[in-house]
C-alpha positions in Angstrom: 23.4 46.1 62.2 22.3 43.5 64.9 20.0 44.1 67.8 21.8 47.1 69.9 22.0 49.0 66.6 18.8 48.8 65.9 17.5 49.6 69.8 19.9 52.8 69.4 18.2 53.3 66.0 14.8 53.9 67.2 16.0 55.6 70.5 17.1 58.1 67.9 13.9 58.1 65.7 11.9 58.9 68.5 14.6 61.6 70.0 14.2 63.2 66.4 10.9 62.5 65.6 9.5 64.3 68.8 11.3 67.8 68.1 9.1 67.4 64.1 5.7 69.8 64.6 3.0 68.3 64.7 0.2 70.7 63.8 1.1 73.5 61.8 -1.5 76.4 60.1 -0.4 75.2 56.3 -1.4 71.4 55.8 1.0 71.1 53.2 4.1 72.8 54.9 3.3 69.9 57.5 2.9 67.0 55.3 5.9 68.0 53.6 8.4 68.3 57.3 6.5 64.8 58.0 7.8 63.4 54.6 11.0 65.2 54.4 11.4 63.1 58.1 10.5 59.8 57.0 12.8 59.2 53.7 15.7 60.2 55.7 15.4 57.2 58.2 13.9 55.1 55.3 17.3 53.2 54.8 17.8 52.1 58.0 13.5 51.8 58.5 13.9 49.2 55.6 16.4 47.1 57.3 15.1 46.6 60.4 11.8 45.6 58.6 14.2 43.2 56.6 15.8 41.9 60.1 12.7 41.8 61.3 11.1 39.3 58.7 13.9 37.4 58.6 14.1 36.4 62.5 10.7 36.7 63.2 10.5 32.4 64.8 13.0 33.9 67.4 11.0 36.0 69.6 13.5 36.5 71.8 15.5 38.4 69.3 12.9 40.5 68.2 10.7 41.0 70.7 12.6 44.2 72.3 12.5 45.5 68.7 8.8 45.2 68.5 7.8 46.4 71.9 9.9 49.9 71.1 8.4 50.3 67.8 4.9 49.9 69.5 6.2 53.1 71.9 7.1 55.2 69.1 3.4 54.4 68.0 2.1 55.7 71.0 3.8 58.7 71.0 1.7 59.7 68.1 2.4 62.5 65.6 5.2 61.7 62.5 5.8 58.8 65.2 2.7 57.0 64.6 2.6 57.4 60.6 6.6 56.0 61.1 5.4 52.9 62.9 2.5 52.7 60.6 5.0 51.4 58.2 5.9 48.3 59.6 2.2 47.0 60.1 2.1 45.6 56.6 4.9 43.3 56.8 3.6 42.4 60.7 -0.1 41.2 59.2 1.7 39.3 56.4 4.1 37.6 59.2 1.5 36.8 61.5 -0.7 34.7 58.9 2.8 33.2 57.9 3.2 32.4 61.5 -0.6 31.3 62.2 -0.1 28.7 59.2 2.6 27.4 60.7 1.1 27.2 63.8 4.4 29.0 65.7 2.6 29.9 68.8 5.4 32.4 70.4 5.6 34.3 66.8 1.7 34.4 66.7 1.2 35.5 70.4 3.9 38.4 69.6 2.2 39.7 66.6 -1.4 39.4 68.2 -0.4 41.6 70.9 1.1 44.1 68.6 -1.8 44.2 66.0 -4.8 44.3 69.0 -2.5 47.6 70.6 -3.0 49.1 67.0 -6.4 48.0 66.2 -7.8 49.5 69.7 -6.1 52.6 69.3 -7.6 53.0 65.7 -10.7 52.8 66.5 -10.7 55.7 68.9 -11.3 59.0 68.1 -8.8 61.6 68.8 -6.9 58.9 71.1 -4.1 61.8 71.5 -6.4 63.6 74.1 -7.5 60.4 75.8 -11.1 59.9 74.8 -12.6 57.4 74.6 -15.4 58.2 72.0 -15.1 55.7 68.8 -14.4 56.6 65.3 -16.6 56.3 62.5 -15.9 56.6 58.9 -17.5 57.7 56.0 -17.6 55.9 52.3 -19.2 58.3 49.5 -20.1 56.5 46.9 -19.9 58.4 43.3 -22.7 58.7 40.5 -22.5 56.3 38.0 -22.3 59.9 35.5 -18.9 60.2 36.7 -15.6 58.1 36.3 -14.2 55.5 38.3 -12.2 52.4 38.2 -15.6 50.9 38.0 -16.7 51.6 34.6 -16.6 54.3 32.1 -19.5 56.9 31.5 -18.4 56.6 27.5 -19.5 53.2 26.9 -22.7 53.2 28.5 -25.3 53.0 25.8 -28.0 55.8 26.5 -31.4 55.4 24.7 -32.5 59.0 25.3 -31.3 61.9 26.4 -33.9 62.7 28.7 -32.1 61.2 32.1 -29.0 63.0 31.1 -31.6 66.2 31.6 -33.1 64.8 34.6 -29.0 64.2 35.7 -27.0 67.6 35.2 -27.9 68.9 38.3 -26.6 65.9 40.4 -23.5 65.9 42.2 -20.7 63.4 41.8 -21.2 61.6 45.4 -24.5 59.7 45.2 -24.8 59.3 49.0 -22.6 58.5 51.7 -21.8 55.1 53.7 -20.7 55.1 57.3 -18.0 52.8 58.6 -17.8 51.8 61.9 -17.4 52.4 65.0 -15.6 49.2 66.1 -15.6 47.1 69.5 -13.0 47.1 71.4 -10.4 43.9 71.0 -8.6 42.4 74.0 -7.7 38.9 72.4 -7.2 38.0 68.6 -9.9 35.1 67.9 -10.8 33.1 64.6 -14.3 34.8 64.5 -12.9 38.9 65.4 -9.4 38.3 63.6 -10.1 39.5 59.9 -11.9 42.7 61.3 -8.6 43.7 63.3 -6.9 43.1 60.6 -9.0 44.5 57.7 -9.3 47.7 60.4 -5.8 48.1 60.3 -5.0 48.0 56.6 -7.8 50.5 56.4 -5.6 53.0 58.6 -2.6 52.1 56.4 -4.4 52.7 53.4 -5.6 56.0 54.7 -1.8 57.6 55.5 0.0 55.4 52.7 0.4 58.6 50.6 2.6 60.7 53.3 4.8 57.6 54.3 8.1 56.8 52.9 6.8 54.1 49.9 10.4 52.5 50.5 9.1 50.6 53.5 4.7 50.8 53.0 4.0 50.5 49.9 6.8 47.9 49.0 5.6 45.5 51.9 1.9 46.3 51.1 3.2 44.5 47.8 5.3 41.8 49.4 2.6 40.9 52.3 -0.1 40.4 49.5 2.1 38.2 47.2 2.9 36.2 50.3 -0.8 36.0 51.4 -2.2 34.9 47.9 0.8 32.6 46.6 1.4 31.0 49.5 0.9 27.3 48.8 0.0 28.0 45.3 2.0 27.6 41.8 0.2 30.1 39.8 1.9 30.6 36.6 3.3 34.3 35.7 0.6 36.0 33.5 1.6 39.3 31.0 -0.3 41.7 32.9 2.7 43.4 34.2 4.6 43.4 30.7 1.5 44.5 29.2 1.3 47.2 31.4 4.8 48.8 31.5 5.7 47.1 28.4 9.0 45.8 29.7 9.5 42.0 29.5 11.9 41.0 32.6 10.7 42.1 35.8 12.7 44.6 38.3 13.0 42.5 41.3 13.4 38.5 41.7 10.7 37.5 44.5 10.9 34.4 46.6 9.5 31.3 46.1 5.8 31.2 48.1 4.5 27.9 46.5 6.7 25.6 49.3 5.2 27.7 52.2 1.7 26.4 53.6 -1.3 28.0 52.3 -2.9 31.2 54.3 -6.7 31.7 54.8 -8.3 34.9 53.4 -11.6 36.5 53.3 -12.7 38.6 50.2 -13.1 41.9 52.1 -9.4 41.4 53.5 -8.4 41.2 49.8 -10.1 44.0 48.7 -7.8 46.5 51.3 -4.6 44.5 49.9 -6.1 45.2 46.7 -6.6 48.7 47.4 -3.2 49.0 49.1 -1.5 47.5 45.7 -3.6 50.4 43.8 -1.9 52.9 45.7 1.6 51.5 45.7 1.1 51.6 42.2 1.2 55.2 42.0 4.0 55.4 44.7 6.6 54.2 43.7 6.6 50.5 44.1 4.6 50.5 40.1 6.1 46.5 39.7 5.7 44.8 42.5 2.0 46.7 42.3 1.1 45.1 39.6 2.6 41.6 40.6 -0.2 41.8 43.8 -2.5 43.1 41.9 -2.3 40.0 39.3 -1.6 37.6 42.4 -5.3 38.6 44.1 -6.7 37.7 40.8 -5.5 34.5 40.3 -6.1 33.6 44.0 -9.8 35.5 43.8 -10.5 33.1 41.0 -9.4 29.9 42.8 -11.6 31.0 46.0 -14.4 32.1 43.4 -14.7 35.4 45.9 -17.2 38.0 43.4 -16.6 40.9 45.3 -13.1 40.9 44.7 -13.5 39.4 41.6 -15.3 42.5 40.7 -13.1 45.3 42.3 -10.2 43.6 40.1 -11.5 43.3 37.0 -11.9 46.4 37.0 -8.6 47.5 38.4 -7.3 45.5 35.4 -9.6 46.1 32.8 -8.8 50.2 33.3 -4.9 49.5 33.4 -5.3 47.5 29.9 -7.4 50.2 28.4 -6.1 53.1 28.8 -2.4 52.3 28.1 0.0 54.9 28.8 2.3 56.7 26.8 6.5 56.9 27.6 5.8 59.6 29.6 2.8 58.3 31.7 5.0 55.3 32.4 8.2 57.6 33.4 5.6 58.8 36.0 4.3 55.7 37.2 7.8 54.1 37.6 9.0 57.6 39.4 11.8 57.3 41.8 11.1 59.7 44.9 12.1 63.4 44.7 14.5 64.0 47.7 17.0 60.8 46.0 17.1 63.3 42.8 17.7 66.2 45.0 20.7 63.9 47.0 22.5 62.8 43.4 22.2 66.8 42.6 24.1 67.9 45.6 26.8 65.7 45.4 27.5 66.9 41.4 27.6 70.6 42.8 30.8 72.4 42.4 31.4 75.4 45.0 34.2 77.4 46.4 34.2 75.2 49.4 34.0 71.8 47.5 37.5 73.4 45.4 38.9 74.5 48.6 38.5 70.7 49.7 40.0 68.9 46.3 43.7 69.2 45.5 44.3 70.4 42.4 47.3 69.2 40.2 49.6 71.9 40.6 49.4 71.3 44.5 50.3 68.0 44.4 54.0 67.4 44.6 56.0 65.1 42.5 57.4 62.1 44.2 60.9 61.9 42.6 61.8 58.4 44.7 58.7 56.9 44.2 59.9 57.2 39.6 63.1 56.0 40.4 61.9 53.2 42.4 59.5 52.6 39.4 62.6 52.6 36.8 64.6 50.3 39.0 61.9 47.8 39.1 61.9 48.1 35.0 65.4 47.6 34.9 64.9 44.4 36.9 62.5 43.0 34.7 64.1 43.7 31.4 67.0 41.9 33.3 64.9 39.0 34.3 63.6 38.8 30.9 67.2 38.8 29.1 67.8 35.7 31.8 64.6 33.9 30.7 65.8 34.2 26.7 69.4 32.6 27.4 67.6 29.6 29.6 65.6 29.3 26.4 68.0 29.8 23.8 70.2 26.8 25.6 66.8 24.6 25.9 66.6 25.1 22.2 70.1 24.0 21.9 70.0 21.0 23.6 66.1 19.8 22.3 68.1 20.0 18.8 71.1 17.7 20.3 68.6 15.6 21.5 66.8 15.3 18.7 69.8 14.1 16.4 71.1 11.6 19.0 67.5 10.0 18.8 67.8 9.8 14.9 71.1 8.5 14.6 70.1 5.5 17.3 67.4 4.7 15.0 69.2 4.5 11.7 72.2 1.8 13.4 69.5 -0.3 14.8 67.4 -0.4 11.6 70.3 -1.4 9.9 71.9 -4.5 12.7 70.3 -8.3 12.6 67.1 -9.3 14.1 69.1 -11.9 16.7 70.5 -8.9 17.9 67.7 -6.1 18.2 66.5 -7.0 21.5 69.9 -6.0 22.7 69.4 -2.2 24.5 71.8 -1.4 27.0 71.2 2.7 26.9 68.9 4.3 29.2 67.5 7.5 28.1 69.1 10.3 28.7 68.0 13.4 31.4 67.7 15.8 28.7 64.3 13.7 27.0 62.6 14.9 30.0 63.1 18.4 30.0 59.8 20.5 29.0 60.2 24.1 28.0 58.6 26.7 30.3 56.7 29.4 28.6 58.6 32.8 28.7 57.1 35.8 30.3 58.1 38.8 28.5 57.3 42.4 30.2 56.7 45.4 28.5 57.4 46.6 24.7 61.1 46.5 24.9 61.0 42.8 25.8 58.9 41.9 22.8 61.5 44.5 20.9 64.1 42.3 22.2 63.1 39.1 20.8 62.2 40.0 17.8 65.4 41.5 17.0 67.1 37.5 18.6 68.1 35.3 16.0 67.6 31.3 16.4 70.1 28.8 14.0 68.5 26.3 12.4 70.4 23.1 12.8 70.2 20.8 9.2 69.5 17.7 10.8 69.0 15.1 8.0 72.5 16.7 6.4 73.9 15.8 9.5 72.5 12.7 10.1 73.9 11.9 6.6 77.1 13.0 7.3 77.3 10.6 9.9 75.9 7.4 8.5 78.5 8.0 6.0 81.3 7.6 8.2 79.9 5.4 10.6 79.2 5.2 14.0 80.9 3.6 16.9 78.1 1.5 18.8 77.8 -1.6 20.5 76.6 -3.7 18.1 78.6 -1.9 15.3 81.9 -3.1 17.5 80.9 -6.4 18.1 80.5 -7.0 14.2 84.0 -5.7 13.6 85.1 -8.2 16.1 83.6 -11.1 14.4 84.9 -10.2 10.6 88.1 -9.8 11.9 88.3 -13.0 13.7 86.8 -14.9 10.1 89.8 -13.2 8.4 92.1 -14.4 11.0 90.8 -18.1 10.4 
């Protein structure tokens, strides 16, 4: 996919996106068209995000992509929690591109991320007002659970406050967040609160997105953020944890790219981003981030995040998980069980479509076509075994010859050694090619081949005993004869 595939892409999310219902009487009947939406353009969601990080320097290239995904924002409905998705991976990019100091990639992403962050703020921005948003934090009893500490291990001297305590409720009182100004440039002093504003909406709707695109570059755009510029070794939270030594996915090197400022409340919303992509499907990259704000909390010696983490870990370490427990935290998502399903179903339509065996007919040209071609190789192989049975042959020959030279020069004078007048011969440089047999009946065939053993040294002797007509055999015959003439 390249640019015009992904313009016609989104055309088409927002064509079908539109026609979801928005606001139905049953919450979960809703939630669940929303999600049922969102995984089926999750493949193609995740690719663009990929395209997107990888050319994000040329603005040119992406810049059309962004502006339409910033549309499909405003349209609002399943469009907004689709485009949602991408602001993750956006807020990682732009600190990437703010370190680098990449001015065009910077000014793009400010302009996105302020369009966001001053439409979050607003409440009910669907029907135009203008009135800001404020949220509210309850904070629980310290009777009660939570991933701060555990009501168990708290040492009670008497029971008189627990008394004094059964009637109280599990919120202890409630904190209101916000409302926001309104942002029309991204400065050093107002940039973390955009951008901490924003991962607060993400947080919020990270449950009803597709955790294929959010929750795995929730993970990715904190590892980035907090290993950037930094070698931190690999601790065993994560095997600990799931019990599994290798990790699931290889990661990128982040220590060669330039270090990224952060603040401690921005790593508490990665931090509480992480916590819920732990439970959505992204369980080891999760845990990664999660051990990556650590590390990175302790070099920047930041105790509120130092706090939340601890105790994210400390709870994760305690209460360790049976094989089930871990089956559920490393789920995959239902609708890809339900896909795998339909495609194992067997109906009358599905037999209709399949051709059976006894409906297939029997190519009677294409056997004789494959018998012919045997035939041809059992004839090529017969070839090969005469080339080889003559090679054979004439190695022996050669062989011999080489022998018998030997035994008449050992046996002349040393004045006339030096004499050689014969070149060697064409057949010392042949080499035997290795046969290629086909099939069982080749094999058959040479086994059942018989090779005769030639008795060389017998031979040899045979010869020596008669003698041998050579050179210097001649010219010694020529020299007694002309002493008996004398």
């Amino acid at each position: 996919m390249n640019g015009e595939q992904l313009s016609d892409f989104f055309l088409e999310v927002a064509t079908s996106g539109a026609a979801v219902p928005s606001k139905l009487p049953d919450k979960r009947e809703e939630n669940e068209i929303k999600k049922k939406f969102l995984n089926k353009v999750a493949p193609s969601s995740l690719f663009a995000a990929n395209y997107i990080s990888t050319n994000y320097t040329d603005v040119d290239l992406i810049q059309p992509i962004i502006g339409q995904i910033l549309a499909i924002y405003y349209k609002s409905g399943v469009l907004r929690l689709y485009a949602l998705q991408f602001v993750p991976g956006f807020v990682s990019l732009y600190l990437l591109a703010l370190s680098k100091k990449q001015q065009k990639s910077v000014s793009l992403f400010e302009t996105f991320l302020t369009a966001i962050y001053n439409e979050e703020i607003v409440k009910d921005s669907e029907r135009g007002t203008n009135e800001k948003k404020t949220e509210d934090i309850r904070i629980p009893s310290i009777r009660h659970h939570s991933v701060y500490h555990d009501p168990a291990k708290i040492q009670i001297q008497t029971e008189l406050p627990i008394t004094r305590n059964a009637s109280v409720t599990p919120v202890l009182h409630t904190v209101h967040f916000g409302p926001f100004p309104s942002v029309s440039k991204m400065n050093g002093e107002n940039r973390f609160t955009v951008l901490n504003r924003i991962l607060f909406s993400v947080n919020e709707s990270l449950f009803e997105v597709a955790s294929e695109i959010a929750a795995r570059y929730v993970c990715l755009g904190t590892l980035s953020v907090c290993r950037s510029g930094f070698s931190f070794p690999e601790t065993g939270f994560r095997s600990k944890v799931l019990e599994s030594e290798s990790p699931r996915e290889v990661i990128e090197d982040f220590s060669r790219k330039p270090r990224q400022k952060v603040t401690a409340e921005f790593l508490n919303h990665l931090l509480r981003g992480c916590y819920l992509a732990l439970f959505n499907g992204a369980a080891d990259l999760a845990l990664r981030a999660i051990d990556s704000i650590h590390m990175r909390a302790q070099y920047e010696m930041l105790p509120e995040t130092l706090l939340v983490v601890n105790s994210l870990r400390n709870s994760l370490l305690d209460n360790m998980w049976s094989k089930e427990k871990r089956g559920e935290l490393m789920w995959t998502r239902p609708q890809h069980k339900d896909m795998i399903r339909r495609k194992d179903l067997v109906t009358n339509a599905s037999l209709k479509m399949k051709r059976m065996p006894e409906d297939i007919p029997i190519q009677e040209n294409q056997k004789e076509k494959e018998h012919s071609r045997f035939g041809d190789l059992v004839e090529e192989g017969i070839d090969h075994l005469h080339d080889l049975k003559k090679k054979m042959v004439g190695i022996g020959l050669h062989h011999k010859m080489h022998r018998r030279r030997k035994s008449v020069e050992h046996e002349s004078d040393s004045e006339l050694q030096p004499i050689k007048e014969e070149k060697q011969s064409a057949s010392e440089e042949v080499v035997p090619k290795p046969l290629k047999l086909n099939g069982e009946d080749m094999e058959r065939r040479l086994r059942d081949l018989t090779v005769q053993e030639h008795n060389y040294q017998a031979e040899l002797e045979a010869e020596e005993a008669k003698g041998a007509f050579t050179m210097p055999g001649l010219r010694h015959m020529d020299s007694d004869e002309f002493a008996i003439s004398r």
